[in-house]
Residue frames relative to the residue before (quaternion, step in Angstrom):
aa qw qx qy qz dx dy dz
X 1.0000 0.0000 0.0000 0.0000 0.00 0.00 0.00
X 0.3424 -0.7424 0.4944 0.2954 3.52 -0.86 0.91
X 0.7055 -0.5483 0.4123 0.1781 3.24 -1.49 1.33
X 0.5076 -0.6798 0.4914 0.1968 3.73 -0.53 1.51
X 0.0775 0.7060 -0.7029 0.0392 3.79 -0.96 0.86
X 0.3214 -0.7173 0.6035 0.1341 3.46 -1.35 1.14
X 0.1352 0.7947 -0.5817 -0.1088 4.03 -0.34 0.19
X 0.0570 -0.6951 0.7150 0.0485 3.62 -1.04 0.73
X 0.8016 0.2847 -0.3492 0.3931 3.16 -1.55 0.85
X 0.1491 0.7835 -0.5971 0.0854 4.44 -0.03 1.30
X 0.2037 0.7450 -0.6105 0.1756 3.30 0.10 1.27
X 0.8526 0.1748 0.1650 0.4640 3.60 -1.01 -1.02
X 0.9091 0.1180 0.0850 0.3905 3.00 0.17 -1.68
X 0.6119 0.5678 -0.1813 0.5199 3.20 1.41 -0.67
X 0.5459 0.3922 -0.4753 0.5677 3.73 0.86 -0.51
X 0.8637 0.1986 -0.3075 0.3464 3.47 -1.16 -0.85
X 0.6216 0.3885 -0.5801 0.3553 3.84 1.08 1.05
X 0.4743 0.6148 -0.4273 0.4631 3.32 1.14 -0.14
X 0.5820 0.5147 -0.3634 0.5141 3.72 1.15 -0.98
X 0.7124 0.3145 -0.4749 0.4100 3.81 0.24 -0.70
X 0.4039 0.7433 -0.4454 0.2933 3.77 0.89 -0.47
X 0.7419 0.5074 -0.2087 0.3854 2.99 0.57 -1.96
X 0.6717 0.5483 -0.2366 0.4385 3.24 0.97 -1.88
X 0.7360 0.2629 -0.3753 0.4984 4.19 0.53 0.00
X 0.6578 -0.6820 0.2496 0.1995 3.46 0.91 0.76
X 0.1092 0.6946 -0.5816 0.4090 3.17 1.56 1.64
X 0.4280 -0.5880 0.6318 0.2681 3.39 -1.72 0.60
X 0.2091 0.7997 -0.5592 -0.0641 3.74 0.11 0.55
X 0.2887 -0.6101 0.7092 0.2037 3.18 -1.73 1.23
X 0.3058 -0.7501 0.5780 0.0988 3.86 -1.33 1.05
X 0.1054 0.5983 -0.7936 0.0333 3.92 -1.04 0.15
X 0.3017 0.5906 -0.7449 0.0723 2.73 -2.15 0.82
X 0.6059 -0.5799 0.2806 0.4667 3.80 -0.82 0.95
X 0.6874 0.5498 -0.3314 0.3397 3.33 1.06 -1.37
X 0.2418 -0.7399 0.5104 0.3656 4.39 -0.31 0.23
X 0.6056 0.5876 -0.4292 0.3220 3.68 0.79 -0.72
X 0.7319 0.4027 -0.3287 0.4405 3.58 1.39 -0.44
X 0.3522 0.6304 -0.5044 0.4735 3.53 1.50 -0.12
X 0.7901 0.4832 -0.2071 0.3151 3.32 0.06 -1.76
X 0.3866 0.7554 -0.2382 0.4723 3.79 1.74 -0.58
X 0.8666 0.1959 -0.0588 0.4552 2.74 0.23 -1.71
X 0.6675 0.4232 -0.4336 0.4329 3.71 1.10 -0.67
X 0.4638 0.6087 -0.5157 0.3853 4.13 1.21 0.27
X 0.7473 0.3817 -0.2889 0.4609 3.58 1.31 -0.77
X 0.6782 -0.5964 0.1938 0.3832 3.77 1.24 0.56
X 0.2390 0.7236 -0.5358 0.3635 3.04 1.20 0.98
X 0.5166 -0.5708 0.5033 0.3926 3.93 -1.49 -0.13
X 0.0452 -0.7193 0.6510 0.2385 4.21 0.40 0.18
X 0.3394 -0.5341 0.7726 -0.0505 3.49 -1.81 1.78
X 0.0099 -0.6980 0.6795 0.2258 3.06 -1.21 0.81
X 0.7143 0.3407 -0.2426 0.5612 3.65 0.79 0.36
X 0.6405 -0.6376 0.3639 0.2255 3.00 -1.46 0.73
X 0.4250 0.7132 -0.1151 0.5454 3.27 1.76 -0.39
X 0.6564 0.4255 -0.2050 0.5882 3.26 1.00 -0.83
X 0.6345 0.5223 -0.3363 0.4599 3.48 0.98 -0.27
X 0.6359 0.4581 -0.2937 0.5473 3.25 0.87 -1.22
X 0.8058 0.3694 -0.3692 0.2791 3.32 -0.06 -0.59
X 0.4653 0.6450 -0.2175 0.5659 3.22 1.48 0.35
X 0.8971 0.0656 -0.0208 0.4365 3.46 -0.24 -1.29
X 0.4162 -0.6369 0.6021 0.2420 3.69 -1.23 -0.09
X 0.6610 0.3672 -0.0726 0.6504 3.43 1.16 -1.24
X 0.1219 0.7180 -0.6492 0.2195 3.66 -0.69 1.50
X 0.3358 -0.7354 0.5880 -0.0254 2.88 -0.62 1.76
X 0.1549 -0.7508 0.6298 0.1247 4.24 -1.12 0.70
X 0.2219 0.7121 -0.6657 0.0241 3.76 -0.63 -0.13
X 0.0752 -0.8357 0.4803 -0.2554 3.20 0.08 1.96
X 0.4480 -0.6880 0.4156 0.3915 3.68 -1.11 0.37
X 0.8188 -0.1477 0.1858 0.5228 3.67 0.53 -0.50
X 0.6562 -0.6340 0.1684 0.3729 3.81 -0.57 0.91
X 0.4153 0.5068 -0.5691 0.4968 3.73 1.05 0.47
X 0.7379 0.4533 -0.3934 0.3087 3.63 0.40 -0.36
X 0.7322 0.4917 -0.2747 0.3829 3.16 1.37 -0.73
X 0.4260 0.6494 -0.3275 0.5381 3.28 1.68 -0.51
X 0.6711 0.4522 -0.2503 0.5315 3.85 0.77 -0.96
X 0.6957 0.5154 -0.2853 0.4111 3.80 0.76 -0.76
X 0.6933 0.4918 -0.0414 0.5251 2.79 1.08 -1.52
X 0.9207 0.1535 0.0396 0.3566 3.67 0.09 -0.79
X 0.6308 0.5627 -0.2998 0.4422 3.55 1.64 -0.17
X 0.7639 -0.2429 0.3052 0.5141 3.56 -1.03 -0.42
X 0.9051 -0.0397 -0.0648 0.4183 3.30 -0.77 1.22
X 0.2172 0.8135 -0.4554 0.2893 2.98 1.63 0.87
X 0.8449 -0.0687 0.3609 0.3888 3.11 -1.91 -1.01
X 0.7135 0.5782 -0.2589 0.2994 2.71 0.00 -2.54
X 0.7591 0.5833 -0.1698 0.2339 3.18 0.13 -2.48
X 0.8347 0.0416 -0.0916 0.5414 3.88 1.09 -0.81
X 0.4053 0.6488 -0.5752 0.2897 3.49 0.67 0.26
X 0.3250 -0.7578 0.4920 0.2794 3.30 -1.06 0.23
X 0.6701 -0.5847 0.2771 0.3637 3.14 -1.13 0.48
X 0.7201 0.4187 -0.3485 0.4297 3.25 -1.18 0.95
X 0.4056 0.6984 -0.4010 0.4323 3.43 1.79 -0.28
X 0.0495 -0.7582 0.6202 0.1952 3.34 -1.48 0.81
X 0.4542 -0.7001 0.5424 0.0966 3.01 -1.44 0.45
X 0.1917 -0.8729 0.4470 -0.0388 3.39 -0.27 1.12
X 0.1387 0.7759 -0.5936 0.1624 4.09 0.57 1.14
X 0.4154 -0.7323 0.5087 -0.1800 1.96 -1.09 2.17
X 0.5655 0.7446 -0.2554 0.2459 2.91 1.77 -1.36
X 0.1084 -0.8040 0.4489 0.3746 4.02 -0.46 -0.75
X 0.2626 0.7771 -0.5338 0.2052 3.29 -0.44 1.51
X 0.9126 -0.3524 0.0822 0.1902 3.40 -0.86 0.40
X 0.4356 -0.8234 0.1827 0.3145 3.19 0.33 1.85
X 0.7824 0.4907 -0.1465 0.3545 3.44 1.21 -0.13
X 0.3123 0.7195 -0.2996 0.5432 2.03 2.33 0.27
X 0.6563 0.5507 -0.1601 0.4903 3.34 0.53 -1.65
X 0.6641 0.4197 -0.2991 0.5416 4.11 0.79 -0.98
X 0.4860 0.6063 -0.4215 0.4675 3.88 1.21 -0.60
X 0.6935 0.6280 -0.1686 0.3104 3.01 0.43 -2.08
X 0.5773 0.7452 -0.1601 0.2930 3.02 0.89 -1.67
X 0.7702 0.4959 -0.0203 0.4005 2.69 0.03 -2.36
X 0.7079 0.5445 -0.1997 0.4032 3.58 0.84 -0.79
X 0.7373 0.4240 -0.3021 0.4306 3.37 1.64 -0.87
X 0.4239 0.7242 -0.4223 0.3426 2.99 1.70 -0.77
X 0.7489 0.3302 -0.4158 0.3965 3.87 0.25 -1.11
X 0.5416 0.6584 -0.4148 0.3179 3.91 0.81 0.56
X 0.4385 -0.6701 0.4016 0.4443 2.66 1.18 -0.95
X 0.5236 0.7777 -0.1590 0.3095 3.33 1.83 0.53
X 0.2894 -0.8160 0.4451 0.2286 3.82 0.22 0.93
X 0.1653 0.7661 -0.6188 -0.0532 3.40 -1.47 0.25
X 0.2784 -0.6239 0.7297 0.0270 3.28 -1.72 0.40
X 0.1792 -0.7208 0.6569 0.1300 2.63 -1.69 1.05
X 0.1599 -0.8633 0.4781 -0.0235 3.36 -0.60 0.95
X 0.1707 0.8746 -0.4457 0.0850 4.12 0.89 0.16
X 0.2561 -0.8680 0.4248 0.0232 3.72 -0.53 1.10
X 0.1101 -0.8463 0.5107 0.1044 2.99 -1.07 0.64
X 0.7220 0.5312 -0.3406 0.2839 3.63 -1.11 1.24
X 0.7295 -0.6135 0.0607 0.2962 2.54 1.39 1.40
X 0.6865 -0.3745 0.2419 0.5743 3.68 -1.04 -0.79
X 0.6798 0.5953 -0.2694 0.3329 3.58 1.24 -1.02
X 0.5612 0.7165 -0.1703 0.3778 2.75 1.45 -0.46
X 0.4942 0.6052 -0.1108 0.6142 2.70 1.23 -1.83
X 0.8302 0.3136 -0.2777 0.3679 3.89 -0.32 -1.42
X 0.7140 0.4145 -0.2302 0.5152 3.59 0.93 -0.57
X 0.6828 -0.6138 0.3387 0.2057 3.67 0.88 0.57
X 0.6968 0.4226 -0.2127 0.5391 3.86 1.69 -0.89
X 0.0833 0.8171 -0.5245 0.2242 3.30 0.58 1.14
X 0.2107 -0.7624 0.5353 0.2963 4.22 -0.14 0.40
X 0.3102 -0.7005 0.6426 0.0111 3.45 -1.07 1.18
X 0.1002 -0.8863 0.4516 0.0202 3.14 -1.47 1.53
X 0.2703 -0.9319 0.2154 0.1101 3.62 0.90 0.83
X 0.3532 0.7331 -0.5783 0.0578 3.39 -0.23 0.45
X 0.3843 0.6973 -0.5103 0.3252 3.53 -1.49 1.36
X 0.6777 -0.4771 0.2522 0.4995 3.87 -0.53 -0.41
X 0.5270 -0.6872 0.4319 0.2521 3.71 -0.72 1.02
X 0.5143 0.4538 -0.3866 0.6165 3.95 1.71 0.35
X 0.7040 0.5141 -0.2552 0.4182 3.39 1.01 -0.22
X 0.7594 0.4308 -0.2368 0.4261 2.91 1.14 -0.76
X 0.5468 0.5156 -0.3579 0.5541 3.21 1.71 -0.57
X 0.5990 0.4914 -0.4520 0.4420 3.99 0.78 0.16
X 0.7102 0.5061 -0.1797 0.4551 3.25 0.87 -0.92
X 0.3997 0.6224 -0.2934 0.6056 3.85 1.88 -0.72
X 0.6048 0.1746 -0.5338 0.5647 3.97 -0.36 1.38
X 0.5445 0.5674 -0.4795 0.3894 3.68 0.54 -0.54
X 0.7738 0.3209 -0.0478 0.5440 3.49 0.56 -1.82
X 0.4564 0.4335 -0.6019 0.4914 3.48 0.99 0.90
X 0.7482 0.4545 -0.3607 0.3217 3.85 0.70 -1.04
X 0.6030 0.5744 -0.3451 0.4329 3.23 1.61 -1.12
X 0.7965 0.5828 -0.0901 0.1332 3.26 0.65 -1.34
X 0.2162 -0.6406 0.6702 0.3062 3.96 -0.78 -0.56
X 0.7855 0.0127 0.0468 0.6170 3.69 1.24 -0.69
X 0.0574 0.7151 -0.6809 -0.1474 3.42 -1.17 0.34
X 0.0082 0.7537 -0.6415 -0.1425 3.93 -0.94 0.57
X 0.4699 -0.5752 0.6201 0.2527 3.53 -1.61 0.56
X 0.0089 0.8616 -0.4951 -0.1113 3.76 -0.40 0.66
X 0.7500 -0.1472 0.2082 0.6103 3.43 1.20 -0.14
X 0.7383 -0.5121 0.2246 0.3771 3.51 -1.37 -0.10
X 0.6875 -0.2272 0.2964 0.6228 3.78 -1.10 -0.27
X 0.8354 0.0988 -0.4029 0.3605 3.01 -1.58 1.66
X 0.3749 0.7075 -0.4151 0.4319 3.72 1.36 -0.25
X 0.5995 0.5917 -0.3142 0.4378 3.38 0.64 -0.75
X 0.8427 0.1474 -0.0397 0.5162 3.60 0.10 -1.24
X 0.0576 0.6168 -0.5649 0.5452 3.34 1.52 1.24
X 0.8292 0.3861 -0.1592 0.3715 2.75 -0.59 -2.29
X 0.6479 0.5818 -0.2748 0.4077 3.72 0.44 -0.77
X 0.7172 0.4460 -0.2239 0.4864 3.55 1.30 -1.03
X 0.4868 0.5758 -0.2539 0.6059 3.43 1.70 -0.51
X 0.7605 0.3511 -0.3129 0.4478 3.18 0.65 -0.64
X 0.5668 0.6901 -0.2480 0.3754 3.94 1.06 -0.60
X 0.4848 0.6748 -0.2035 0.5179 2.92 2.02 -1.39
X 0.8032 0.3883 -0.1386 0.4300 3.56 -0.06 -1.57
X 0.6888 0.3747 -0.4397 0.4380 3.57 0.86 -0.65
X 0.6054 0.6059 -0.3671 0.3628 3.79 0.98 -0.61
X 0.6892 0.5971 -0.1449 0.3841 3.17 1.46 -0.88
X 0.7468 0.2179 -0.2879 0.5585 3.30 1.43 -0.76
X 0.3534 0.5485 -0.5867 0.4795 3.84 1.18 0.28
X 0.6664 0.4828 -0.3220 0.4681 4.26 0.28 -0.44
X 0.7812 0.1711 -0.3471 0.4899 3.43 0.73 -0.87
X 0.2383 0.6733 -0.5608 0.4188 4.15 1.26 0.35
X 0.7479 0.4962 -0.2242 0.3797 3.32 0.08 -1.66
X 0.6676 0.5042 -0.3128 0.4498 3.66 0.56 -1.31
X 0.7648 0.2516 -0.2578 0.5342 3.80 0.60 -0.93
X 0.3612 0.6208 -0.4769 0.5067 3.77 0.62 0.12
X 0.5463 0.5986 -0.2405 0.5343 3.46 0.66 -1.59
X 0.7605 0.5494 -0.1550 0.3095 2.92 -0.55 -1.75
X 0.7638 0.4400 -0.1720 0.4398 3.16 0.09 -1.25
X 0.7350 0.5324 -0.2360 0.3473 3.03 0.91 -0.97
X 0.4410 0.8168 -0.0251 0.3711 2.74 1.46 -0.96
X 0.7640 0.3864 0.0917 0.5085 2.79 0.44 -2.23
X 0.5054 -0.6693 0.4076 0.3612 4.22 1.81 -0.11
X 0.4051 0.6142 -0.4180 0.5328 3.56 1.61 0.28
X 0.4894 -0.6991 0.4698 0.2259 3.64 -1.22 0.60
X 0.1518 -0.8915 0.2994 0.3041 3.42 0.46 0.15
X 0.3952 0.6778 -0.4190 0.4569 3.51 1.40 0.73
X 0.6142 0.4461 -0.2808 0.5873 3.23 0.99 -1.26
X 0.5221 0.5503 -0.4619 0.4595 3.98 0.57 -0.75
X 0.7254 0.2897 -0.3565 0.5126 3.78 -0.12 -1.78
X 0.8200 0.2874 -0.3880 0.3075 3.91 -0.25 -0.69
X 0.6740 0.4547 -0.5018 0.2954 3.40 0.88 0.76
X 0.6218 0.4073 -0.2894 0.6031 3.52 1.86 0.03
X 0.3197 0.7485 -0.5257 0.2475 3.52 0.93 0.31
X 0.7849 0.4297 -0.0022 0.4463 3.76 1.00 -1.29
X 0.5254 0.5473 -0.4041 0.5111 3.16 1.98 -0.03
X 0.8045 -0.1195 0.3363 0.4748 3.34 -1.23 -1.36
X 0.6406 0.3484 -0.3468 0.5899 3.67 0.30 -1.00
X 0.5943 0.6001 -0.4675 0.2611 3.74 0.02 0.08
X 0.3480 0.7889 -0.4762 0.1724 3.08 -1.14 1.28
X 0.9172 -0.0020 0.1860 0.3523 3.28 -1.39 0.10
X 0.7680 0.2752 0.0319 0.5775 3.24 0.23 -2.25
X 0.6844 0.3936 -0.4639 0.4018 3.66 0.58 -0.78
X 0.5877 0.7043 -0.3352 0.2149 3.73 0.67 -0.51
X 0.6020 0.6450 -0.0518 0.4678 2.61 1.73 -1.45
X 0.8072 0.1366 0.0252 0.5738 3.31 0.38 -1.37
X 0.3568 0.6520 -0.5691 0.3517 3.74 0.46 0.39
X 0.8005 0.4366 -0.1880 0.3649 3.14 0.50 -2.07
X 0.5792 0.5396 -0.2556 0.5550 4.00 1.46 -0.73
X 0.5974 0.3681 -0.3954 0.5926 3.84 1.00 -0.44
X 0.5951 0.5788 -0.3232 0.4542 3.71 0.24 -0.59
X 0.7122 0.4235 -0.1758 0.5316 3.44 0.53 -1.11
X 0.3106 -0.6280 0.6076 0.3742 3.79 0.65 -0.97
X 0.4122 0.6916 -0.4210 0.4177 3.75 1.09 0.25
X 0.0862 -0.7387 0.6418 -0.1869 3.74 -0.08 2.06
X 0.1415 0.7577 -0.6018 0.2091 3.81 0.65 0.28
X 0.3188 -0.7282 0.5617 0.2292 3.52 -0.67 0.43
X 0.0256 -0.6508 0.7586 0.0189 3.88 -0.84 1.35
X 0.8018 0.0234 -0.0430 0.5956 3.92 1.27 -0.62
X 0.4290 -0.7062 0.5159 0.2260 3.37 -0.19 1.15
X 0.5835 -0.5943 0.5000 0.2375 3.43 -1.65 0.51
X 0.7332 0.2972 -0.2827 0.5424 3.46 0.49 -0.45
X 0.4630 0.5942 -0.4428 0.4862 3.56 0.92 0.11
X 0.6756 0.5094 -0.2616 0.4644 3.40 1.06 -0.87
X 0.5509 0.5147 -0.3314 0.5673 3.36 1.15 -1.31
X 0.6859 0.5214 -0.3701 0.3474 3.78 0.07 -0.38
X 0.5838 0.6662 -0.0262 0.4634 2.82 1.26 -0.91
X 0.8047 0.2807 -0.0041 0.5231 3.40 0.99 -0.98
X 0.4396 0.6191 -0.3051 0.5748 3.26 2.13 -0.43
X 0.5835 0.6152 -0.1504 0.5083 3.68 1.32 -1.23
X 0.6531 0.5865 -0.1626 0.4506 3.60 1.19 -0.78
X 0.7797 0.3160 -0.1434 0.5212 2.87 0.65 -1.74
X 0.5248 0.5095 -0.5415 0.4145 3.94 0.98 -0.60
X 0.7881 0.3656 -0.3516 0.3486 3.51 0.43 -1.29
X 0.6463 0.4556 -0.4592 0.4049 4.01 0.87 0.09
X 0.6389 0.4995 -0.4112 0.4162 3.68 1.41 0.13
X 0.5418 0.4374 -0.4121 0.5876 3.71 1.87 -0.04
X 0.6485 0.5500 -0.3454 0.3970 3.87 0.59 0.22
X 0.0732 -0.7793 0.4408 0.4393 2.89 0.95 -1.58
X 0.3094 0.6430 -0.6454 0.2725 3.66 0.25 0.80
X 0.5683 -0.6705 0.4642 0.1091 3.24 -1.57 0.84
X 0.0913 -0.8826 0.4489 -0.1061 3.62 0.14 0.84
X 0.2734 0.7386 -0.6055 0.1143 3.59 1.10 0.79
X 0.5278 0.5748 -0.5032 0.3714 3.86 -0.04 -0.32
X 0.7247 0.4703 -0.2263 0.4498 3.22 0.66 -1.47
X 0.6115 0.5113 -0.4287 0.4254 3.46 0.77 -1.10
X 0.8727 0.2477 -0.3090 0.2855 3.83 0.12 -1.15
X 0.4997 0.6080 -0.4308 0.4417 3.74 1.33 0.87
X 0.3721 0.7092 -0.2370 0.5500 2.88 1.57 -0.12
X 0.7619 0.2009 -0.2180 0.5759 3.49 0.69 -1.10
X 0.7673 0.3824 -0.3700 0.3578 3.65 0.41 0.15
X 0.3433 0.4627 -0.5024 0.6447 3.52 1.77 0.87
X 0.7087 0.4452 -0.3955 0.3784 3.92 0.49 -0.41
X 0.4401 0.8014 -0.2190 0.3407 3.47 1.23 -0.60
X 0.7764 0.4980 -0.0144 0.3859 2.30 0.51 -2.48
X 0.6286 0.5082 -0.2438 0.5358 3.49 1.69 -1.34
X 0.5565 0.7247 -0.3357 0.2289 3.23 1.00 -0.01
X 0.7464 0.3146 0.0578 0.5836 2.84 1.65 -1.82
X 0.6705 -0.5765 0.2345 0.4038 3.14 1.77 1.26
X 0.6224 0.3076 -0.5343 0.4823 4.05 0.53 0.67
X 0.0789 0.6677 -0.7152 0.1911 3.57 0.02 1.31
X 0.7190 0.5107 -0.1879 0.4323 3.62 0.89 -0.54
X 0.6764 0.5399 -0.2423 0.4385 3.50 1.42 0.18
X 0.5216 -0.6365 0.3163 0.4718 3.49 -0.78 0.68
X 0.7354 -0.4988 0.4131 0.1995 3.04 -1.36 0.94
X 0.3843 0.6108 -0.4804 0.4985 3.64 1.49 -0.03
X 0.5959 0.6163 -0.3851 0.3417 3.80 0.73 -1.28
X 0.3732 0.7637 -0.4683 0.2412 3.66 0.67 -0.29
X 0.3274 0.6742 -0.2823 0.5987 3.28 2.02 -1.23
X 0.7784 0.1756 -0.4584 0.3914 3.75 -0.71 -0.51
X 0.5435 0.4973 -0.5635 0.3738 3.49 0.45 -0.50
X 0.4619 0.7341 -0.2783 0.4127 3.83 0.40 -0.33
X 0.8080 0.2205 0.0835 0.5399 2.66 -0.09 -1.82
X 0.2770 0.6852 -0.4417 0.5086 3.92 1.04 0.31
X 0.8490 0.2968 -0.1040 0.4246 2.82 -0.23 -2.26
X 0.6581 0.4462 -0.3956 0.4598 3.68 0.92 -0.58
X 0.0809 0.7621 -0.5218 -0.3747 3.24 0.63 -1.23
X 0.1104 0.6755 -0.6223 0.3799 2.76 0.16 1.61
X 0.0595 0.7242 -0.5968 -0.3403 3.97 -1.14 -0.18
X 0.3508 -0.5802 0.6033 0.4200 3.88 -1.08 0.24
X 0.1774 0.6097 -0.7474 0.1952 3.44 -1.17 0.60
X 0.3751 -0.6719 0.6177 0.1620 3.38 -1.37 1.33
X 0.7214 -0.4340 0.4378 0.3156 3.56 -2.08 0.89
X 0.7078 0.5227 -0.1331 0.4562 3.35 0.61 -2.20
């Protein structure tokens, strides 16, 4: 008999992981407020829950993929939550990416149940997500994670264990940092180049393979280049994201000036209504102030 998976939360990111779920032959029961994604997933053979309850009473293994820690705190710990009917020994798997201190909050609360959790926050977007090679960040008990380690073998490309509950979406906020940072300094030489009567295609594919080469420039070069703002990570998703950062470098004290002034040009941007675009768009903020646009010859 295939092995019971709970999943709460089929947005973005969560539908096409629940879809790889299904597709290696988990039994997955689904809930999410929205029905059109219940109904989605229970068309591709999932178990559609119209309560949260229905999960618990069902699964041990309850997957979250949540917008930000008011939701999980609500999922997890309010009225007709988690908490209230899971049995003990149930783990919980948040996927979601929200505040490491959240998650230690969270924590602390299931423990007197008798309730496990992981944090678990991803990186790489929707494509990621749909193709299954998503990087996984862990923080929690190393019996836990090794229970929870086939999940983040389907979800994943990697899963790493970084430390206890909240370590995870540490690592995630560290990570959120750097992509925001080199999508900003993309944009500046993008700019530049352009600027300067230099193509800026021939630019990324001649510094692609050097040092400045990476990951993020691959990604979002070729979509800034194009004028192609599709959303793989949404802008205010980011701003969430980095809001989450800076609270937790102002309960730490680490300094965060880089972060602080990308920050204000992801606010901006939500200003003048591309809160909904991929986070590559940083570029217009740029190209605003120049009014200039980068766009490639080829």
């Amino acid at each position: 008999m295939a092995k019971k998976i709970g999943f709460i939360g089929l947005g973005i990111m969560g539908k096409p992981m629940a879809k790889n779920l299904l597709k290696a032959g988990y039994a997955l029961y689904v809930y999410d407020i929205v029905k059109a994604a219940v109904d989605e997933l229970a068309a591709a053979g999932a178990i559609p829950c119209a309560t949260i309850r229905e999960i618990t009473d069902n699964c041990d293994t309850i997957v979250t993929m949540l917008p930000n820690s008011p939701h999980v705190k609500t999922v997890v710990l309010g009225d007709g939550g988690v908490a209230q009917s899971a049995r003990p020994g149930t783990l919980i798997v948040d996927m979601s990416s929200i505040a490491p201190m959240a998650s230690q909050e969270i924590q602390k609360e299931l423990v007197k149940k008798g309730i496990r959790m992981v944090d678990a926050p991803v990186s790489g977007g929707e494509p990621k997500a749909i193709d299954g090679t998503l990087a996984i960040m862990v923080g929690g008990e190393q019996a836990d994670y090794d229970e929870a380690k086939p999940l983040f073998d389907i979800l994943g490309a990697s899963a790493v264990l970084v430390g206890p509950i909240g370590s995870g979406n540490t690592c995630k906020l560290t990570n959120q940092i750097i992509v925001a940072l080199n999508i900003a300094a993309l944009s500046e030489g993008l700019l530049l180049a352009q600027m300067a009567g230099t193509d800026p295609r021939k630019v990324f594919d001649a510094i692609k393979g050097g040092l400045a080469g990476s990951t993020v420039m691959n990604a979002k070069a070729p979509m800034m280049l194009e004028g192609n703002f599709k959303p793989g990570f949404k802008i205010d998703l980011h701003i969430k994201d980095l809001a989450n950062a800076l609270d937790t470098a102002a309960a730490v004290g680490t300094p965060l000036m880089l972060t602080a002034e990308v920050m204000q040009m992801l606010q901006h941007l939500h200003r003048v209504g591309e809160g909904q675009s991929d986070h590559s768009a940083i570029l217009k903020f740029y190209e605003k102030m120049a009014d200039t646009e980068v766009r490639s010859e080829g």
